[in-house]
N, CA, C and O of each residue as an XYZ file, in Angstrom:
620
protein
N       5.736    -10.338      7.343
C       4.334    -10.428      7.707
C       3.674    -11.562      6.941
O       2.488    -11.442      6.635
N       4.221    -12.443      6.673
C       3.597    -13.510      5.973
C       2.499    -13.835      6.232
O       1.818    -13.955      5.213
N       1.920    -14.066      7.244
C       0.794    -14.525      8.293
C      -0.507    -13.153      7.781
O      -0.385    -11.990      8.167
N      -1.543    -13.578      6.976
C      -2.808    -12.835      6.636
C      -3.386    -12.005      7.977
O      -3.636    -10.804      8.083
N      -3.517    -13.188      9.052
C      -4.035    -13.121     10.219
C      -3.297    -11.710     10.973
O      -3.847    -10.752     11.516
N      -1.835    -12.008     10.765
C      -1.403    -10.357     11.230
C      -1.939     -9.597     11.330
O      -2.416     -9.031     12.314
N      -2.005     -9.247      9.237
C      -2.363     -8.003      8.970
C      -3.804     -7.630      9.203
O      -4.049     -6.501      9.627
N      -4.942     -8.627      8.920
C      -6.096     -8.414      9.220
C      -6.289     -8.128     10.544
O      -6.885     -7.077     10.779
N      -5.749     -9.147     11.948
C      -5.667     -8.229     13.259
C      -5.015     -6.923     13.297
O      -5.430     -5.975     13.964
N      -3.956     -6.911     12.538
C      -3.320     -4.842     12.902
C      -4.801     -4.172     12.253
O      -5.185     -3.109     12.739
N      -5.611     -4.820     11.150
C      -6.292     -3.287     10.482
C      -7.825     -3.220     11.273
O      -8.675     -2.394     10.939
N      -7.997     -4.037     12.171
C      -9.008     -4.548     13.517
C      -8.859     -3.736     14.619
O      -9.580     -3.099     15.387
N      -7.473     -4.006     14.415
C      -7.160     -3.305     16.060
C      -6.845     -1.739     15.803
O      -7.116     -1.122     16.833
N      -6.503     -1.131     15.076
C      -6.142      0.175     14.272
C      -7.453      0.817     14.323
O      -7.494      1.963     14.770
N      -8.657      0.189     13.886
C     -10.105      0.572     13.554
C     -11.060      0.455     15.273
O     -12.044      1.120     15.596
N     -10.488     -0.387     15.927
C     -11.153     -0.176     17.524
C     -10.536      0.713     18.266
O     -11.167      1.217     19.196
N      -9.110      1.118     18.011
C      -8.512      1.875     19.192
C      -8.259      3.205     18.304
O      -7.963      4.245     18.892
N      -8.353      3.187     17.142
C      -8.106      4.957     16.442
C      -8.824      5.109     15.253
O      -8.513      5.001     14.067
N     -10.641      5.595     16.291
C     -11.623      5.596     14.898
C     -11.583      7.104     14.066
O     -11.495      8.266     14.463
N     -11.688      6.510     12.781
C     -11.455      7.241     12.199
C     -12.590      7.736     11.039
O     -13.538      6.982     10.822
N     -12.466      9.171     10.208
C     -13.814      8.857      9.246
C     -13.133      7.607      7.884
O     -13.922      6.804      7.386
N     -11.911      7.625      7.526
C     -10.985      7.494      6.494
C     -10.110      6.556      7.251
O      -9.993      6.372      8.462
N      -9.266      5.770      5.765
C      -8.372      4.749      6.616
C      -7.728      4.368      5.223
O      -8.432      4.183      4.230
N      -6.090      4.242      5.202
C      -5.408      4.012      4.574
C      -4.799      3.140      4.641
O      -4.056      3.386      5.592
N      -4.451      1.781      4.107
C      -3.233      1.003      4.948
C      -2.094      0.905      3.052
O      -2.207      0.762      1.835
N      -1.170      1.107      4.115
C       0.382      1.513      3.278
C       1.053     -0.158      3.423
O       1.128     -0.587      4.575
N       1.378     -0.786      2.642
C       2.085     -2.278      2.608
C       3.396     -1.691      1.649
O       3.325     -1.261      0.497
N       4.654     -1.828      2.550
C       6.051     -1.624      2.083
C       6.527     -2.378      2.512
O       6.514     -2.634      3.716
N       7.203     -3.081      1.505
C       8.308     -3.990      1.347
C       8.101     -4.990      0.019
O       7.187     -4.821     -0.788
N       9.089     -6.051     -0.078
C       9.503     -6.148     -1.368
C       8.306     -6.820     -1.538
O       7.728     -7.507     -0.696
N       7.814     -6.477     -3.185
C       6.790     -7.379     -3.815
C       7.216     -8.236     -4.865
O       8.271     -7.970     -5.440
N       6.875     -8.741     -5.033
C       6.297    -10.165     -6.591
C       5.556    -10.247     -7.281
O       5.513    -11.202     -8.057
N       4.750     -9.362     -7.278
C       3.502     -9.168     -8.339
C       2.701    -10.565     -7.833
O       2.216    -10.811     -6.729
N       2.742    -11.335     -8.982
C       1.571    -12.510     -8.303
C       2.270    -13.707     -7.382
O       2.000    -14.869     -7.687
N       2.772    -13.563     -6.751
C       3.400    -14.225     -5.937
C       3.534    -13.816     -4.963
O       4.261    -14.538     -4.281
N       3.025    -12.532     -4.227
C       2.853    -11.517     -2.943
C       3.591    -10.946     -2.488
O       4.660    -11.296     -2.989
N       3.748    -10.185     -1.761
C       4.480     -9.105     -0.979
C       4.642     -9.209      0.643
O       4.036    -10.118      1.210
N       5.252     -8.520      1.225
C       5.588     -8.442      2.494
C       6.127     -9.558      3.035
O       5.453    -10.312      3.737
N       7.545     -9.793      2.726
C       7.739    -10.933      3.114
C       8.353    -10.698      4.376
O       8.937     -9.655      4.670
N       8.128    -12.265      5.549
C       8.639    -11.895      6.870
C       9.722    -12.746      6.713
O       9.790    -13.937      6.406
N      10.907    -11.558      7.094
C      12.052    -12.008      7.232
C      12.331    -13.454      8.858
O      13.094    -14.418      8.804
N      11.584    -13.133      9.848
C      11.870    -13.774     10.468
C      10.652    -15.128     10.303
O      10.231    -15.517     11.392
N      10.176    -15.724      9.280
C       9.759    -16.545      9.320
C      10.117    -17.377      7.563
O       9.332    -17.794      6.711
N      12.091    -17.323      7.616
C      11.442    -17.890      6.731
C      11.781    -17.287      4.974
O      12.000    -17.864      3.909
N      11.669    -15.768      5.423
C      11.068    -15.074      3.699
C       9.271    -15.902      3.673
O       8.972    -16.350      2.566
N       8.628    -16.007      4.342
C       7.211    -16.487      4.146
C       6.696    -14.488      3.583
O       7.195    -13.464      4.049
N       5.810    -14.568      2.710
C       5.095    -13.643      2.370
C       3.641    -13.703      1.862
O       3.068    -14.698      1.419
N       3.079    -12.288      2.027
C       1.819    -12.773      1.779
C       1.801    -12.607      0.470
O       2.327    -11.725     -0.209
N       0.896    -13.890      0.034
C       0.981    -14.672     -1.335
C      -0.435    -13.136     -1.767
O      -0.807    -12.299     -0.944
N      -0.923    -13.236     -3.278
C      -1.942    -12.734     -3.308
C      -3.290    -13.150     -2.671
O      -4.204    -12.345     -2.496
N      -3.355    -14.426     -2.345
C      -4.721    -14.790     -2.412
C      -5.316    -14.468     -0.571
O      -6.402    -14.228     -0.042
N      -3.929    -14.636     -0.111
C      -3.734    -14.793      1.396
C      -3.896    -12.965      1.935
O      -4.137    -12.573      3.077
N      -3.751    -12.412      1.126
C      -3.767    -10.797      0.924
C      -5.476    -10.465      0.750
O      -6.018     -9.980      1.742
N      -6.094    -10.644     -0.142
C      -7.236    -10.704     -0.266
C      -8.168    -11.228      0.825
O      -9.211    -10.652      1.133
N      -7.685    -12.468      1.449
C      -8.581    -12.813      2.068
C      -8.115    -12.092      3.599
O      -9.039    -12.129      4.412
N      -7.082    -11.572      4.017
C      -6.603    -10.723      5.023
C      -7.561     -9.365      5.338
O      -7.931     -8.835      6.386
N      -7.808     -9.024      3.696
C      -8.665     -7.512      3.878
C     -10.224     -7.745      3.821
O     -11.178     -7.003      4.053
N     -10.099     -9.313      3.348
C     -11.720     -9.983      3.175
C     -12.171    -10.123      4.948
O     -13.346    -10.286      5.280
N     -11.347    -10.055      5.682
C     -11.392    -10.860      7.175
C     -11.744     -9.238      8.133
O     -12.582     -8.956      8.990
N     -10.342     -8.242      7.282
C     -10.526     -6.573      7.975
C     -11.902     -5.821      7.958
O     -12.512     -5.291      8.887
N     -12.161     -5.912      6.841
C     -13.201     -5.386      6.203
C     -14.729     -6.309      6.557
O     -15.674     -5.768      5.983
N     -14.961     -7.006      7.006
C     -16.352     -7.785      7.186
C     -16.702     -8.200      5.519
O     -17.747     -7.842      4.976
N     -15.516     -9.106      4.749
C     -15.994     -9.130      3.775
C     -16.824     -7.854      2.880
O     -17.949     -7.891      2.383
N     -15.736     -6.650      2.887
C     -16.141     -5.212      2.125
C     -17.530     -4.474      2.844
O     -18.137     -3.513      2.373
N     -17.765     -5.010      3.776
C     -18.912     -4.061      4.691
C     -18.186     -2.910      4.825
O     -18.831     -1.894      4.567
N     -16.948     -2.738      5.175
C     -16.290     -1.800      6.198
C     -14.985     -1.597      5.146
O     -13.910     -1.801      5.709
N     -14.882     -1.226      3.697
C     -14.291     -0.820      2.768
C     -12.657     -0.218      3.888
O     -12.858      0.047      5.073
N     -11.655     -0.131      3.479
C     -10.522      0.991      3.616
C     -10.835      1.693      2.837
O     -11.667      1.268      2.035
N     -10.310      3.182      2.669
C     -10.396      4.032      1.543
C      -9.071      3.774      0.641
O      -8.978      3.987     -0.568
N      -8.124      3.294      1.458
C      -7.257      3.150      0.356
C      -6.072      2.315      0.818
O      -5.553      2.593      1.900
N      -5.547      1.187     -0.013
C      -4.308      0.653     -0.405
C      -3.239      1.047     -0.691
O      -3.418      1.533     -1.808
N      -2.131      1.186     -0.417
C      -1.363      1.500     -1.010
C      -0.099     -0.111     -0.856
O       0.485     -0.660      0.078
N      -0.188     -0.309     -2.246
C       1.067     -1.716     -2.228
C       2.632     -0.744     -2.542
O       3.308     -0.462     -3.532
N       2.668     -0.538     -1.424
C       4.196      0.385     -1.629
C       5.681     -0.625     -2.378
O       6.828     -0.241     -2.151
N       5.416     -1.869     -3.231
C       6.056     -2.866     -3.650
C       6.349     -3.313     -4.653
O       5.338     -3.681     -5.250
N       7.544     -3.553     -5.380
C       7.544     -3.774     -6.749
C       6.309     -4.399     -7.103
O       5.627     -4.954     -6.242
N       5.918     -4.345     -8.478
C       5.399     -5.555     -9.313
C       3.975     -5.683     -8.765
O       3.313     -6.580     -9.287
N       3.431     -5.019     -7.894
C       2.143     -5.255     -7.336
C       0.281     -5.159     -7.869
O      -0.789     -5.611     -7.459
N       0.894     -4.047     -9.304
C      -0.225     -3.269     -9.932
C      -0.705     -4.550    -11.063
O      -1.019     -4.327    -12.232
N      -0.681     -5.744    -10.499
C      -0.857     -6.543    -11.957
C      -2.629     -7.106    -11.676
O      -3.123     -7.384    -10.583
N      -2.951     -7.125    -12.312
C      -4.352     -6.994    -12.824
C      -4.588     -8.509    -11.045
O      -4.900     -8.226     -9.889
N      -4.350     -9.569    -11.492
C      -4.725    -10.128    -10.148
C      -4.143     -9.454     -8.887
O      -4.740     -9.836     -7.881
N      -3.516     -8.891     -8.729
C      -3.105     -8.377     -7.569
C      -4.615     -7.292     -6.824
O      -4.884     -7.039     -5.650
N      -5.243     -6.926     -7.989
C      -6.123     -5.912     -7.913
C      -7.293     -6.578     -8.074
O      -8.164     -5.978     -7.443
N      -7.754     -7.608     -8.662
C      -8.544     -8.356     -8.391
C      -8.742     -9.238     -6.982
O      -9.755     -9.775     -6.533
N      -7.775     -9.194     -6.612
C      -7.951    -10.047     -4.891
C      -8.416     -8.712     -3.735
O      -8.877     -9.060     -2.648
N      -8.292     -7.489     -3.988
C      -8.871     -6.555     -2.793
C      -9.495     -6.048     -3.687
O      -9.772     -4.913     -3.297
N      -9.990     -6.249     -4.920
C     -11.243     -5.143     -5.868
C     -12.423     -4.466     -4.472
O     -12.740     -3.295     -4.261
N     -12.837     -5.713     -3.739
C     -14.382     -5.444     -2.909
C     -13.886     -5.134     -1.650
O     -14.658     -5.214     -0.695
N     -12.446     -4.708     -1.435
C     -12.095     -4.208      0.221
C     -11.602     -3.001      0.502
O     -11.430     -2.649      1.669
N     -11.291     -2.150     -0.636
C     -10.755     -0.977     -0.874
C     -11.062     -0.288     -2.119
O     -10.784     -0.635     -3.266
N     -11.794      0.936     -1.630
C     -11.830      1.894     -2.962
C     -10.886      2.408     -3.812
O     -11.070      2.571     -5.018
N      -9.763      2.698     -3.146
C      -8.761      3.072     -4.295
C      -7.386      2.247     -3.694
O      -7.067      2.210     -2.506
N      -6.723      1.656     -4.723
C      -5.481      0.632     -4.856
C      -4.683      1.873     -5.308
O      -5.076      2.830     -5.975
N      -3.149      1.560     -4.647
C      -2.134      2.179     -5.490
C      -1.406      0.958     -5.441
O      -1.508      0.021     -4.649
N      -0.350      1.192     -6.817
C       0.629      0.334     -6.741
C       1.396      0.709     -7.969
O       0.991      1.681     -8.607
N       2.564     -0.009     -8.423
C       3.334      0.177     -9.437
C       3.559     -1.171    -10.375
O       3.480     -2.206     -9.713
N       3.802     -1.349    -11.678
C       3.270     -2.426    -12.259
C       5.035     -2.815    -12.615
O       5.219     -3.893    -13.180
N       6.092     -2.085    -12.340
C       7.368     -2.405    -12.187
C       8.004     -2.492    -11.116
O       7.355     -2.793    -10.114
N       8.885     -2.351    -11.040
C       9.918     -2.277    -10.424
C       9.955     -0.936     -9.347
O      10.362     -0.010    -10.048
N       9.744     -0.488     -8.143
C       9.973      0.520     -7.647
C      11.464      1.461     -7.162
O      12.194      0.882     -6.358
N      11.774      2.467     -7.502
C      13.224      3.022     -6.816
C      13.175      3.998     -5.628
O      12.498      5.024     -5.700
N      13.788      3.727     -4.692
C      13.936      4.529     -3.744
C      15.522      4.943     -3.778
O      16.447      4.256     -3.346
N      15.589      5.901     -4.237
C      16.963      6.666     -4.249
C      18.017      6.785     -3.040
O      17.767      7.736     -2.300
N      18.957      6.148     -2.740
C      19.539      5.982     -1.874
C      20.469      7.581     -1.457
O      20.868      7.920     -0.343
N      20.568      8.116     -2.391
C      21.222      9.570     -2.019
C      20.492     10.736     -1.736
O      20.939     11.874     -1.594
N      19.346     10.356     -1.668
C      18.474     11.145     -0.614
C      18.456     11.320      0.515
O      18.078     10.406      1.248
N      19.044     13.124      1.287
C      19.384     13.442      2.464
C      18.155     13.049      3.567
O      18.699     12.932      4.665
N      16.656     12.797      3.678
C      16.093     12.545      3.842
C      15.172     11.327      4.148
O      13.958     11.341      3.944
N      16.101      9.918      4.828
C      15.449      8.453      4.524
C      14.162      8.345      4.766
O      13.655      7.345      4.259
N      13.217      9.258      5.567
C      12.075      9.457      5.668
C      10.887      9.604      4.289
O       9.732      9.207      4.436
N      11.266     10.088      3.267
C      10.508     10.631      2.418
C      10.606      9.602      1.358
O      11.731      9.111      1.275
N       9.723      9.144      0.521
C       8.449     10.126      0.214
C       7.542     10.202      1.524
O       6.622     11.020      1.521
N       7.764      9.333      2.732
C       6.670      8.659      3.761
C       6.056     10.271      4.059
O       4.893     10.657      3.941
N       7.388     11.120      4.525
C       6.383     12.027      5.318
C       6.484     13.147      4.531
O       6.660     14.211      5.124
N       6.410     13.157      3.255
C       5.578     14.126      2.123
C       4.516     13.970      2.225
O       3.895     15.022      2.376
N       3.595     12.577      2.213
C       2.264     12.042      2.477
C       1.668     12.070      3.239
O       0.439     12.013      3.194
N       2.696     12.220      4.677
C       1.918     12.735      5.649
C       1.886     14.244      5.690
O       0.814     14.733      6.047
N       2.781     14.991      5.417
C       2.306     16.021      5.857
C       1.150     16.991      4.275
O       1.011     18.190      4.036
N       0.836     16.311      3.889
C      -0.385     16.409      2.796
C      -1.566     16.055      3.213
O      -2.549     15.989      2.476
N      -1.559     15.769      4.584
C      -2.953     15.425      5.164
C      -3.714     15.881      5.990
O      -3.665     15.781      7.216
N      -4.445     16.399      5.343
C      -5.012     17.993      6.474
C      -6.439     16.959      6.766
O      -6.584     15.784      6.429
N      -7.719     18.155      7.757
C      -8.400     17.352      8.196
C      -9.366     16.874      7.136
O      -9.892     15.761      7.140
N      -9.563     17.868      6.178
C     -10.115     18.000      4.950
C      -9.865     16.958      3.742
O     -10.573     16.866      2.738
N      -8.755     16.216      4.028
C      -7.750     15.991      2.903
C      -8.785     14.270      2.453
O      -8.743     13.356      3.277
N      -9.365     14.143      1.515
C     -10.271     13.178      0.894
C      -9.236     11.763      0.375
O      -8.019     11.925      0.284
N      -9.725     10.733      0.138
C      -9.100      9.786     -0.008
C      -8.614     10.216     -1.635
O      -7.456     10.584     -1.834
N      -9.311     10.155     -2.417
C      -8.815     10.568     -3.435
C      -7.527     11.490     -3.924
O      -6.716     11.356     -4.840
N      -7.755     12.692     -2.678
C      -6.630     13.920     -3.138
C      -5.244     12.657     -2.298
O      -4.132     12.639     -2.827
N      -5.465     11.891     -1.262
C      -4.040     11.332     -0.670
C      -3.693     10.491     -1.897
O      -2.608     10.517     -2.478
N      -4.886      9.647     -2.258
C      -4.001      8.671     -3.485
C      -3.290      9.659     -4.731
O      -2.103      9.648     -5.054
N      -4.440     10.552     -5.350
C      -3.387     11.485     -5.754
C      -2.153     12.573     -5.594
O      -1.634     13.080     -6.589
N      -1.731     12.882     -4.242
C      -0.862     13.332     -3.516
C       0.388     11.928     -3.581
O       1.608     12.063     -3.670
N      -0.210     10.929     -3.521
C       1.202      9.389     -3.108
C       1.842      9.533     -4.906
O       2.956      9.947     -5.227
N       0.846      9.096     -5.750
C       1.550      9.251     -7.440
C       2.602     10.246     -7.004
O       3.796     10.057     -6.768
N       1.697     11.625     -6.939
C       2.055     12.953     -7.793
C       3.417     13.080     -7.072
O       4.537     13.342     -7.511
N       3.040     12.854     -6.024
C       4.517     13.062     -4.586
C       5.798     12.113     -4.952
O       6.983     12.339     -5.195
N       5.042     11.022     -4.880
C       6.472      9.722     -5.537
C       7.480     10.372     -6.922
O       8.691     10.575     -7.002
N       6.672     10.515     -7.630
C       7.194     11.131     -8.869
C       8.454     12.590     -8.725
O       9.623     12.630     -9.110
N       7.661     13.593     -8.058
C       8.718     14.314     -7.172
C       9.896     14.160     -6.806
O      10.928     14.702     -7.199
N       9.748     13.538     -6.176
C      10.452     12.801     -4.703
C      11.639     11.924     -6.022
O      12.713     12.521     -6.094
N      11.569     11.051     -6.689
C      12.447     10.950     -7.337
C      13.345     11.665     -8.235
O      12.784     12.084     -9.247
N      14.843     11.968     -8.113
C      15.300     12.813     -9.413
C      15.166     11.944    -10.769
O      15.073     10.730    -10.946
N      15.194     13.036    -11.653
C      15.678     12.535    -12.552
C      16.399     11.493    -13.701
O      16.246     11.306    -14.908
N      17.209     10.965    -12.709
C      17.829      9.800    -12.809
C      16.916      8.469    -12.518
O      17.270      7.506    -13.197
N      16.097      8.292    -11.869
C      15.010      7.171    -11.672
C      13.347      7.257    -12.149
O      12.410      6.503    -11.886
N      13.431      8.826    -13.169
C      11.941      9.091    -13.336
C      11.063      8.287    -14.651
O       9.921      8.448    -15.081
N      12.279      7.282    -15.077
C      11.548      5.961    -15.935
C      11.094      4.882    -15.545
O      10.524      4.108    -16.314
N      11.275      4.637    -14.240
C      11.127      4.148    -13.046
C       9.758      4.495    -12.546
O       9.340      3.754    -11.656
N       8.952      5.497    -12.947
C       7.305      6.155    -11.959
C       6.574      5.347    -12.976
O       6.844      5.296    -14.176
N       5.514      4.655    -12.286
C       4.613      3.941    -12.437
C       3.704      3.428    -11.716
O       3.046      2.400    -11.878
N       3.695      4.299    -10.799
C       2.969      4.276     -9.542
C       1.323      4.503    -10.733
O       1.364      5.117    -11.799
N       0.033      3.821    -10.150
C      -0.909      4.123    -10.660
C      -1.952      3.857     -9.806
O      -1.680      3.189     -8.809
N      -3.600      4.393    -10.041
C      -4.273      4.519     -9.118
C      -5.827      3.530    -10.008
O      -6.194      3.420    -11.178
N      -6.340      2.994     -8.663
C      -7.159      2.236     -9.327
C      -8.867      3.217     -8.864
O      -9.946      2.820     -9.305
């Protein structure tokens, strides 16, 4: 997804055709901390840089008129202080991890943590309790063996 323009048209078109009171957008795949995330394989490895990220949710958002409730940088290295400074005014709550992320490959389940998170989402369910449901759940969701690895944190 290298291309800003993408993502700002998917969170446009997401918001005209499935209104909602709440709105989350989940970004998975590999990150770089200040050097960006989501890289498109078919262009390249092009990814969105930080600044190109910011101005993506600067473009979604009407320049923070129209906030998301929440971020989630599902990507290594993402929680670094500029990373969070480029969507500070487009989203109320950021998740991200300030290392390295593990997804356990011997997990019977390739779906999860995804649909732990979803199914934690009742109609009731506040932006706050999902960002705290993604930590608390991630942490879970990993054994033992990768739990030096949680660093998922919430802004």
């Amino acid at each position: 997804m290298g291309d800003p323009t993408t993502l700002s048209n998917f969170i446009q078109w997401v918001r005209t055709n499935y209104p909602a009171q709440h709105y989350a957008l989940f970004i998975s795949d590999h990150g770089t901390g200040l050097y960006g995330t989501a890289v498109d394989d078919t262009s390249g490895g092009d990814l969105l840089t930080v600044n190109e990220l910011g101005n993506a949710l600067s473009t979604a958002t009407a320049n923070g008129q129209n906030k998301l409730d929440v971020v989630f940088a599902d990507s290594c290295l993402m929680a670094m202080i500029e990373d969070e400074y480029q969507i500070r005014n487009y989203a109320n709550i950021y998740i991200a991890s300030e290392n390295p992320i593990a997804i356990p490959l011997s997990d019977s389940n390739d779906s999860k943590p995804y649909s732990n998170y979803i199914a934690a989402i009742t109609s009731s369910t506040t932006p706050p309790e999902l960002a705290t449901e993604i930590v608390n759940n991630y942490a879970s969701w990993l054994n033992n063996d990768f739990l030096h690895l949680v660093t998922h944190s919430l802004r």
